[in-house]
C-alpha positions as CSV (number, residue, x, y, z in Angstrom):
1,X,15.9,23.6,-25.9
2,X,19.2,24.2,-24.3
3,X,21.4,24.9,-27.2
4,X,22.7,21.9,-28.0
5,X,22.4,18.2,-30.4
6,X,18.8,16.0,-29.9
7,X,19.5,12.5,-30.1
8,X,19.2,11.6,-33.1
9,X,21.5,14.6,-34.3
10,X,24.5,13.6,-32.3
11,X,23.5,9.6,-33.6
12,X,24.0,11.4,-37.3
13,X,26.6,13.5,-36.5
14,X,28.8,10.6,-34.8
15,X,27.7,7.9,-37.3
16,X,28.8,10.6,-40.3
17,X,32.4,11.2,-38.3
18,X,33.1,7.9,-37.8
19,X,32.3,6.6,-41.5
20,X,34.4,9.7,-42.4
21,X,37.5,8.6,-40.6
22,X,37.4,4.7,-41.2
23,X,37.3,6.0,-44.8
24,X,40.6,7.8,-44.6
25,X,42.3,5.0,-43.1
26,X,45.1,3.3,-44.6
27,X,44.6,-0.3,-46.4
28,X,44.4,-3.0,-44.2
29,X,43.4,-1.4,-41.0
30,X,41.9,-3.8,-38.8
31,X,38.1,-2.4,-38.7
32,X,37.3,-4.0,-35.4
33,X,40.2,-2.4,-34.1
34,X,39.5,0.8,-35.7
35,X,36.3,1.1,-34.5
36,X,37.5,0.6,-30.7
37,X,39.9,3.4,-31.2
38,X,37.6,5.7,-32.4
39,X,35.3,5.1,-29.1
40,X,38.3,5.8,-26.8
41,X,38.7,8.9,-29.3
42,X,34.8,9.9,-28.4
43,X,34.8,9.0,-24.6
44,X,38.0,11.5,-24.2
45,X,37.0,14.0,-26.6
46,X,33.4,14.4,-24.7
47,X,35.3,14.6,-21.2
48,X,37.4,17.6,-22.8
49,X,34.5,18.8,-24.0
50,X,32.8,18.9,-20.4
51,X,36.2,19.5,-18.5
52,X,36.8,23.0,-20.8
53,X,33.8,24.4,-21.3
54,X,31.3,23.5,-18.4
55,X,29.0,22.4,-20.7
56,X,27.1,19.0,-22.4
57,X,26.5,17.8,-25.1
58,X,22.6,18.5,-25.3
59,X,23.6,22.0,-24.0
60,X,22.7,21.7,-20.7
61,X,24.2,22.9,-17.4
62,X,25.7,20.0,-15.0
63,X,22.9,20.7,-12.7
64,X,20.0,21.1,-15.3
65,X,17.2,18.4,-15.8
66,X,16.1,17.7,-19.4
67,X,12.4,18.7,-20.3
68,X,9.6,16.9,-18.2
69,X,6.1,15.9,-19.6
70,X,3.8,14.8,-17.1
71,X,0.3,13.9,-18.3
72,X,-2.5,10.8,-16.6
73,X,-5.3,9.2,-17.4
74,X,-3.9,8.6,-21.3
75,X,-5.4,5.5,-21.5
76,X,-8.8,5.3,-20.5
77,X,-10.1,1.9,-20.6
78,X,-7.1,0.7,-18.3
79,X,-7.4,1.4,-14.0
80,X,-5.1,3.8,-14.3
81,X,-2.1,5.5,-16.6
82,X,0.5,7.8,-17.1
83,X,3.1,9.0,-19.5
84,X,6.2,10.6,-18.6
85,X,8.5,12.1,-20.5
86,X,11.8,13.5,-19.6
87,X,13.9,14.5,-22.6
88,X,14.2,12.0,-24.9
89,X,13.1,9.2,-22.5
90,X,9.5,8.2,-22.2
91,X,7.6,5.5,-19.8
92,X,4.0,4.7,-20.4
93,X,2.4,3.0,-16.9
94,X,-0.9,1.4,-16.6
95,X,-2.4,0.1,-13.0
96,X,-4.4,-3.3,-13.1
97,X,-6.1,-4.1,-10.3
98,X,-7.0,-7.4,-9.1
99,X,-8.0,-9.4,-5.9
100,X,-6.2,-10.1,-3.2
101,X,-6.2,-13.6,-4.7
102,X,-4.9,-12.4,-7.9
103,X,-1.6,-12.0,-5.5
104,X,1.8,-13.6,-6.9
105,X,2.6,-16.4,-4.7
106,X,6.5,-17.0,-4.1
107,X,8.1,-20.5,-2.7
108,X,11.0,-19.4,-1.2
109,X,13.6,-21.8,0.4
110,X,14.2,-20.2,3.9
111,X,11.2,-17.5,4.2
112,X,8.2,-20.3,2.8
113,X,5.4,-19.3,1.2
114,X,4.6,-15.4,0.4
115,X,2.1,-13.5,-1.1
116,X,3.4,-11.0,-3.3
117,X,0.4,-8.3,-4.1
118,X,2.4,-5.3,-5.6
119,X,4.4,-6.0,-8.9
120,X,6.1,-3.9,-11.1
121,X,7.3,-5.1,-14.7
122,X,9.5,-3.3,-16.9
123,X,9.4,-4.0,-20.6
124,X,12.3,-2.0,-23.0
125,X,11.7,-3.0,-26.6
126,X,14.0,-2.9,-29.3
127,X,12.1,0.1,-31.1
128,X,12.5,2.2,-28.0
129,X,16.4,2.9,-29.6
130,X,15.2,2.6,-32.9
131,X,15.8,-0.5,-33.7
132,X,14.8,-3.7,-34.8
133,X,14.7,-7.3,-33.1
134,X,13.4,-10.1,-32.0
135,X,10.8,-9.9,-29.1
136,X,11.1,-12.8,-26.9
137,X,10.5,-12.7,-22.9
138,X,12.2,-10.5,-20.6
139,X,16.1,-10.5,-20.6
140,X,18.2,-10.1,-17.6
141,X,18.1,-6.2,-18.2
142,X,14.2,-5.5,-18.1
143,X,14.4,-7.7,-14.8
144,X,17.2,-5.8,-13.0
145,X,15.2,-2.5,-13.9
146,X,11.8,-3.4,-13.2
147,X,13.0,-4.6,-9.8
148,X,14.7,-1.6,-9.0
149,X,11.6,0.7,-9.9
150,X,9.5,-1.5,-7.9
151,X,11.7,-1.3,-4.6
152,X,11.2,2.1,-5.7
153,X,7.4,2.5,-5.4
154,X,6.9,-0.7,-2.5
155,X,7.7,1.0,0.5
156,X,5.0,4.0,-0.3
157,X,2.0,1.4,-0.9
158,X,-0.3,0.5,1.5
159,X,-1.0,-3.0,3.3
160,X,-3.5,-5.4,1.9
161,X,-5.8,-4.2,4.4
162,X,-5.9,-0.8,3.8
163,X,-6.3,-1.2,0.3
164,X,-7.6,-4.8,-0.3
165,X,-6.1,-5.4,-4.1
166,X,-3.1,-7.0,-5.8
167,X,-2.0,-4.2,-7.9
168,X,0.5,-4.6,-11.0
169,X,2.3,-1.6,-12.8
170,X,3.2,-2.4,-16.3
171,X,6.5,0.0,-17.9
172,X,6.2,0.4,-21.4
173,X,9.6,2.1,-22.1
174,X,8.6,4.2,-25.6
175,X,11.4,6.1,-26.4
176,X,15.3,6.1,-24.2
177,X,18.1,8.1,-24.0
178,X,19.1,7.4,-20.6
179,X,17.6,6.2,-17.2
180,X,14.7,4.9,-18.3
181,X,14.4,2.8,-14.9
182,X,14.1,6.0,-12.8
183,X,11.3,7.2,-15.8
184,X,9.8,3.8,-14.6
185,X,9.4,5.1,-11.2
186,X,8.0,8.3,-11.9
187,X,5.2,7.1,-14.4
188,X,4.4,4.1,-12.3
189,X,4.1,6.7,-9.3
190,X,2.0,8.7,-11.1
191,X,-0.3,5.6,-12.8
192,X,-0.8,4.6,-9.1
193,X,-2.4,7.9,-8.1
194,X,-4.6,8.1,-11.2
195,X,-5.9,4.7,-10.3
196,X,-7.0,5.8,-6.8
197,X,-4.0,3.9,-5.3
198,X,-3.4,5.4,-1.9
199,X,-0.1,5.9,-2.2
200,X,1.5,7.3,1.4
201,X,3.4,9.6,-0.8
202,X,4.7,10.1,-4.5
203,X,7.7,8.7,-5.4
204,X,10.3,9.9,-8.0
205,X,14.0,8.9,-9.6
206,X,16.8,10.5,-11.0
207,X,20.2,9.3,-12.4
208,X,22.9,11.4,-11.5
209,X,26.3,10.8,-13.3
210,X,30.2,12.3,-12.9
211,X,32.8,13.1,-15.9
212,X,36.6,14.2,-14.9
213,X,35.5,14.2,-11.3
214,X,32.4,16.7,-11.7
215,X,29.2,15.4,-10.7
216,X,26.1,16.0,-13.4
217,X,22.2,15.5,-13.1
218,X,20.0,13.8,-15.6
219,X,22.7,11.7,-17.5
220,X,22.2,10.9,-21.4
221,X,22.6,7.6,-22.7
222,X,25.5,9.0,-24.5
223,X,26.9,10.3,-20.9
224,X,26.2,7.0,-19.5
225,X,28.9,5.4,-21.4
226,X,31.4,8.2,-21.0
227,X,31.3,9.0,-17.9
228,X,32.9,7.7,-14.6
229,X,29.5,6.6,-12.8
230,X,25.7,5.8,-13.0
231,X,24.1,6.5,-9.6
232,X,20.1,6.0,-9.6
233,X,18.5,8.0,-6.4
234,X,14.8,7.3,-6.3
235,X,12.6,8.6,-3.4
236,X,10.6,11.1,-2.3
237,X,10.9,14.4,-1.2
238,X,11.8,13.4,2.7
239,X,13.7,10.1,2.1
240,X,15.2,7.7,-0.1
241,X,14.0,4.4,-1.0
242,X,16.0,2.9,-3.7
243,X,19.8,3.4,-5.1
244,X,21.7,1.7,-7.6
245,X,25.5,2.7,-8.6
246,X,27.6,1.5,-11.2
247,X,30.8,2.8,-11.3
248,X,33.3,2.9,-14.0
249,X,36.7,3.7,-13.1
250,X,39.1,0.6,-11.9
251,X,40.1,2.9,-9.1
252,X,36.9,3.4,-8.1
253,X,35.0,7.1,-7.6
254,X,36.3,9.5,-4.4
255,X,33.1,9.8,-1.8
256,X,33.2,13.1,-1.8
257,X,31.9,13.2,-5.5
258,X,28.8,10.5,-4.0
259,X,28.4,12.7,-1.3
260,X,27.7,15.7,-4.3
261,X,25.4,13.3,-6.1
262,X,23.4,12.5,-3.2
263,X,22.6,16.5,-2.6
264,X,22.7,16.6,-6.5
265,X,19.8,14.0,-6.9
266,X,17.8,15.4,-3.6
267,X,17.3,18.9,-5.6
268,X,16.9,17.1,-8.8
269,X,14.1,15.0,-7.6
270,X,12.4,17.7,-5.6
271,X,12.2,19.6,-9.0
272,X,10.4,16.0,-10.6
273,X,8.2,16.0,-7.9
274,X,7.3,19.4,-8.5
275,X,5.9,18.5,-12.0
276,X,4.5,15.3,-10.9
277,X,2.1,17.3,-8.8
278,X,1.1,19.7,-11.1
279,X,-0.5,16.6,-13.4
280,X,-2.2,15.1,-9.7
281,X,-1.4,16.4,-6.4
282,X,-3.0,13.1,-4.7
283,X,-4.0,9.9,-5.2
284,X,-7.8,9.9,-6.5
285,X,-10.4,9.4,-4.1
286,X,-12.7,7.3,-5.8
287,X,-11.9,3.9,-8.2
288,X,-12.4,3.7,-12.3
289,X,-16.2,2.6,-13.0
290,X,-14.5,-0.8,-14.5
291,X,-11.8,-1.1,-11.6
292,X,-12.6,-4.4,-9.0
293,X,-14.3,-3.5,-5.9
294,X,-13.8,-5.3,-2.7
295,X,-16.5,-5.3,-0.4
296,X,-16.4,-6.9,3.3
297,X,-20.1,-8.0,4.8
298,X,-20.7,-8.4,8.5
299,X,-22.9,-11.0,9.4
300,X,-24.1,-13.2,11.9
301,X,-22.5,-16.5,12.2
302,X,-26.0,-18.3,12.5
303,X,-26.4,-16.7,9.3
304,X,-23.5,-18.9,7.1
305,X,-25.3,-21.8,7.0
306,X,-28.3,-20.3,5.1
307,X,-25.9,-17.8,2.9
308,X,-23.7,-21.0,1.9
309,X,-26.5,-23.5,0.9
310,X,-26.2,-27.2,0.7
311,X,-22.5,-27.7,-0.4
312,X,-21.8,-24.0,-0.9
313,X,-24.6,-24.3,-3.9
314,X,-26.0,-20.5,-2.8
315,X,-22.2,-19.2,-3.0
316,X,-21.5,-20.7,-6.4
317,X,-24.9,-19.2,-8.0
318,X,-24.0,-15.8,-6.9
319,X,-20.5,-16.2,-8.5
320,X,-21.4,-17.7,-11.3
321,X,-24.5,-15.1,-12.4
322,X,-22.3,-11.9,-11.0
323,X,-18.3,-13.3,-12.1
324,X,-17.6,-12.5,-8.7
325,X,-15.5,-14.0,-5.6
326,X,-16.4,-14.7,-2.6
327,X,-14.6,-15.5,0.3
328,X,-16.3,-16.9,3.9
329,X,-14.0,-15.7,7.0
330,X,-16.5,-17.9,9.4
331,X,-14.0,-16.9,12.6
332,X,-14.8,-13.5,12.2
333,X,-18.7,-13.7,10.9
334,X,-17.8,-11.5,7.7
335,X,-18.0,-12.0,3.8
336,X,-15.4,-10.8,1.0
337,X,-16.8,-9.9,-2.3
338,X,-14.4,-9.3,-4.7
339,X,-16.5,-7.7,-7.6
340,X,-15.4,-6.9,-11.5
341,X,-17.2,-3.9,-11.1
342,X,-19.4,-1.3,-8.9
343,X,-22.4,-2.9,-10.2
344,X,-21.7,-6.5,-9.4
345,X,-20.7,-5.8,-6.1
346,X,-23.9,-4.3,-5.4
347,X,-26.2,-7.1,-6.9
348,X,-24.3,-9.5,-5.2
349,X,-24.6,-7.5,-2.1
350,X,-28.5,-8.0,-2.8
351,X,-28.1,-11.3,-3.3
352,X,-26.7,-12.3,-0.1
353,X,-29.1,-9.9,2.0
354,X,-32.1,-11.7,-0.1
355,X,-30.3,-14.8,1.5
356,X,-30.2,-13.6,5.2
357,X,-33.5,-12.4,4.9
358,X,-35.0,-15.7,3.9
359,X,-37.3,-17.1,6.6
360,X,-35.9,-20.5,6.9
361,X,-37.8,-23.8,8.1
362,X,-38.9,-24.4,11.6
363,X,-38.8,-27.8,13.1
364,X,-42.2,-29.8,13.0
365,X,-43.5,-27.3,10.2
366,X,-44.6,-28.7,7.0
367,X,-43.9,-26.7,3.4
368,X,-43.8,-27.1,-0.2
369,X,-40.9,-28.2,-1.9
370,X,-39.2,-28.6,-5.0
371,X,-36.2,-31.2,-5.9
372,X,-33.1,-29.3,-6.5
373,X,-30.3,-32.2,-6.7
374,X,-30.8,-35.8,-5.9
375,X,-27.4,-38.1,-5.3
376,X,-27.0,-41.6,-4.2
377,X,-27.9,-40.5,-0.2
378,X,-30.7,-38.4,-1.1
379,X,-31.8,-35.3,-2.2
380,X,-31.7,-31.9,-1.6
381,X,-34.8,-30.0,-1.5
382,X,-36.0,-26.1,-1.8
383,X,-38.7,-24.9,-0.1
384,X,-40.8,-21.8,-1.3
385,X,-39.7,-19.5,1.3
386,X,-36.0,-20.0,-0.1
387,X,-35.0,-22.4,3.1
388,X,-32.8,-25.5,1.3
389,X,-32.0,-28.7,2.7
390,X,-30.9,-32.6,2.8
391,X,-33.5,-35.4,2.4
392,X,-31.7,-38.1,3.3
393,X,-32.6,-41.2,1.8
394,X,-33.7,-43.1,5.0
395,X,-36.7,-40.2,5.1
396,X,-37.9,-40.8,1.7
397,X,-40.3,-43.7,2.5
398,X,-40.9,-46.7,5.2
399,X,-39.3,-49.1,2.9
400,X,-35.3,-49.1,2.5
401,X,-34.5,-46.9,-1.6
402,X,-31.4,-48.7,-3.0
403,X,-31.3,-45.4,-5.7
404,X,-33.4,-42.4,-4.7
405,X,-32.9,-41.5,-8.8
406,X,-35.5,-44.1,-9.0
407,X,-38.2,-42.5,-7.0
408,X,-37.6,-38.7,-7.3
409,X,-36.1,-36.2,-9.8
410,X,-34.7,-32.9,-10.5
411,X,-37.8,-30.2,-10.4
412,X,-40.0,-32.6,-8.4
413,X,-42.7,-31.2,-6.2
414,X,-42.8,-32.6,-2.6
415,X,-44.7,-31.8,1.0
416,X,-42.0,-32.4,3.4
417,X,-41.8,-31.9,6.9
418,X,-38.8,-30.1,8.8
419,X,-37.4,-32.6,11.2
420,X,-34.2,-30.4,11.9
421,X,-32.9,-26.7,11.7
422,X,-29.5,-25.3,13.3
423,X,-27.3,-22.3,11.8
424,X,-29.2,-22.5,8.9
425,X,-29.0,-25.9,7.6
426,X,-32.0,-27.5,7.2
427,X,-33.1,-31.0,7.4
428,X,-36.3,-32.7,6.0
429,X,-38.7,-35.8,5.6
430,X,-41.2,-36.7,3.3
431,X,-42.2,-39.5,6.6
432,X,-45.4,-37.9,9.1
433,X,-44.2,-37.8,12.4
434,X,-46.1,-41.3,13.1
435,X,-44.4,-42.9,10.1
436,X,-41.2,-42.0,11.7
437,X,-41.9,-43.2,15.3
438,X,-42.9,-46.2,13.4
439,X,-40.1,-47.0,11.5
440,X,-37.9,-46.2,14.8
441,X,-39.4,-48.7,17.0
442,X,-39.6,-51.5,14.2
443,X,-35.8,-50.6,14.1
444,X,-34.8,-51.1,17.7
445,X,-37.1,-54.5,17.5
446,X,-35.0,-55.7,14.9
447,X,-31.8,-54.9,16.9
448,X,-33.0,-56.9,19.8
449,X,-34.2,-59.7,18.1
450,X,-30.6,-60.2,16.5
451,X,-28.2,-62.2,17.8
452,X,-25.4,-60.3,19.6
453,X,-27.2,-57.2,19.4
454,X,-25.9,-56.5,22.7
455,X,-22.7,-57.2,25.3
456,X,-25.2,-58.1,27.6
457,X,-27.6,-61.0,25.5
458,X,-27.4,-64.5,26.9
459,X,-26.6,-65.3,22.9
460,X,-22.9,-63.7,23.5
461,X,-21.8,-66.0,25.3
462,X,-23.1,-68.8,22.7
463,X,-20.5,-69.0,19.7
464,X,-20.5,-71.4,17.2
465,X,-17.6,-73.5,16.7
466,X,-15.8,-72.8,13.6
467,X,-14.9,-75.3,10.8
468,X,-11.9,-76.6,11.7
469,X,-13.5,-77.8,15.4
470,X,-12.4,-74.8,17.2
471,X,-14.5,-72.6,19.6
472,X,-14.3,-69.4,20.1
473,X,-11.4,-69.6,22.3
474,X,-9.4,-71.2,19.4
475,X,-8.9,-74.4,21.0
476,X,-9.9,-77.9,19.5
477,X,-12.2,-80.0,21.3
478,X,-9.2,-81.5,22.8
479,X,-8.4,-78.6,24.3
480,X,-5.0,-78.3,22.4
481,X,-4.1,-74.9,20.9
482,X,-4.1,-74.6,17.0
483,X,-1.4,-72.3,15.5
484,X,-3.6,-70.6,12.8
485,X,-3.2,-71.9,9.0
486,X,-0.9,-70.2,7.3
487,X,-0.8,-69.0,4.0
488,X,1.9,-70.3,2.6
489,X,1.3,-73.7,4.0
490,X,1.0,-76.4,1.4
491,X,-0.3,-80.1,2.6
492,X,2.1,-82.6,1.3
């Protein structure tokens, strides 16, 4: 495009030059040391290059960006993608979406517990430089880099409750001949928007390098390595957000060339941005039709009781027929879904206004009921309008039920009576009102006929003396004090 080598021409040329010269060596050259000669040779010959002529070696001006691809929506099955492609460098990004439960949680020694719900991994594989190699888990390079793009992007997302999702970008790093971390930004900028992310504003990077003193935009790989600097600038068009610098020289680089690279990599990534907007101007409006939704459901606190069911059972129905989560916020009186899809979050919207609207039980009314669960304290019961309670085991019949298993079971049809209904949670007895008043007043008899039923019976001030002769005072009929027996006491 600019006049000068691709990639893999210089790798050809360079590789052919070098074999050449090593060749023409005397005997008994030191190869290793041969070899580290010859890169001196390349580093200087490049900056003489540069220094005499003005120009690269792709060609290029010191101020001229490489060719920029910009497409989204590659992938189509994912939340959201993007591939960008500047030069010889390529970034594939997809968007996952996830609940705000799906968040990365982070122990950290002096700030505690966080919740981390915007991640950005970076993945650089050996065939990206034509190569081959073991893949293993990240190294400390893809970790520096995906770091740095995600400082990048974090400052233009939204808060958790503006846009209710953890959201992780994933890098696929294709193809790289330089600054693939600032590629990172720009596709992961641009996956964001596809996948409706509302994004306060798009973000872009550019590396900007210097050689004999002169600052140059868009750095090669090859530059990279010869040059005095590598100074990553990512932003957007009004401000910056992340820099990294790695400089070269021992004696360091003059600020006046940083100063040059700063203005350098402004117009440089106002030109980026440029192209980024021509592939989407603004984050989409609307989600994928398999993206997450998050739904948030006002109700009326009196209403919880009857939405959860007996132990949370209503909750874990609706999540288990729908894959959704649900989250009960009973200070505020409101309901999270977090759905898989549009679909589920509307059936399990349904589901829960099918819930409010159940009619319930009123206290004193008698209904129809099936068994739902029986346990060793009772059972818990369904009536047909939808109301679900406890039957405790004490209401089951006049005579005390070791095991209710015994008398009742799963699927059971009952006539119970509702003997108690607050914020939805019912309460019910298979007893008639008489039966109850019954069994009450045989209980209190019972009490009083006990001895020491109460502080105030003429039989608590009666107490039998205890085997050893003492009263209750612990005195022997003597009147002596006993020291109690201890344990460890052995007669002789």
């Amino acid at each position: 495009e600019h006049g000068g080598l691709s990639k893999s021409e210089r790798g050809s040329e360079l590789r052919a030059a070098r074999k050449a010269t090593l060749a023409a060596m005397e005997e008994g050259t030191d190869p290793v040391v041969a070899s580290m000669a010859l890169s001196v040779v390349e580093k200087e010959a490049l900056r003489d290059v540069f220094r005499e002529t003005g120009r690269r070696v792709d060609g290029r001006e010191w101020n001229e960006l490489r060719k920029l691809v910009c497409e989204v929506g590659v992938l189509p099955v994912v939340h959201g993608s993007a591939l960008f492609e500047r030069g010889s460098t390529q970034s594939l990004a997809t968007v996952t979406l996830g609940t705000p439960k799906d968040a990365q949680i982070l122990e950290r020694y002096a700030l505690g517990r966080q919740e981390k719900h915007f991640m950005l991994h970076y993945e650089f594989p050996p065939s990206a430089v034509c190569e081959t190699g073991r893949v293993t888990g990240l190294n400390r390079r893809e970790v520096g880099h995906g770091t740095l793009a995600e400082n990048a992007i974090a400052p233009m997302m939204p808060s958790v409750d503006e846009f209710p999702y953890a959201v992780r970008v994933n890098s696929d790093i294709l193809m790289s001949d330089g600054s693939s971390s600032m590629a990172s930004v720009c596709s992961g900028s641009l996956a964001l928007m596809d996948a409706g992310v509302p994004l306060r504003a798009p973000v872009a990077g550019v590396s900007v390098g210097a050689i004999a003193g002169a600052p140059i935009l868009d750095i090669l790989g090859l530059e990279d390595g010869c040059g005095d600097m590598d100074f990553k600038v990512a932003g957007t068009g009004d401000l910056i957000t992340a820099v990294q610098l790695d400089v070269k020289p021992k004696t360091g680089v003059p600020l006046s060339v940083l100063e040059e690279a700063l203005r350098l990599s402004a117009d440089g990534r106002g030109r980026i941005l440029e192209r980024m907007a021509a592939a989407i101007a603004a984050p989409r409006t609307t989600l994928r039709a398999n993206a997450p939704v998050n739904v948030r459901v006002d109700v009326d606190r009196s209403m919880l009781g009857r939405i959860i069911g007996q132990g949370g059972r209503n909750v874990r129905e609706i999540e288990a027929r729908t894959n959704a989560r649900i989250s009960i916020l009973d200070e505020e009186g409101a309901i999270h879904v977090h759905a898989p899809n549009q679909s589920a979050a509307d059936e399990v919207q349904a589901m829960l206004r099918a819930a409010m609207a159940t009619v319930g039980a009123s206290v004193g009314e008698k209904y129809d009921a099936v068994v739902a669960e029986v346990h060793d304290f009772g059972a818990v019961v369904k009536t047909a309008d939808g109301a679900e309670g406890l039957l405790h085991v004490s209401e089951i019949g006049m005579k005390r039920i070791q095991n209710p298993k015994e008398v009742l079971e799963v699927g059971q049809a009952l006539h119970v009576t509702c003997i108690e209904a607050e914020r939805g949670r019912f309460r019910f007895s298979l007893l008639s009102p008489e039966e109850r008043k019954e069994r009450k007043s045989r209980m209190a008899s019972s009490r009083a006929q006990s001895p020491g039923a109460s502080r105030g019976s003429r039989h608590s001030s009666q107490r039998r003396p205890s085997r050893d002769g003492r009263g209750a005072s612990g005195r022997s009929a003597r009147g002596e004090r006993r020291r109690p027996a201890s344990p460890y006491h052995t007669s002789q």
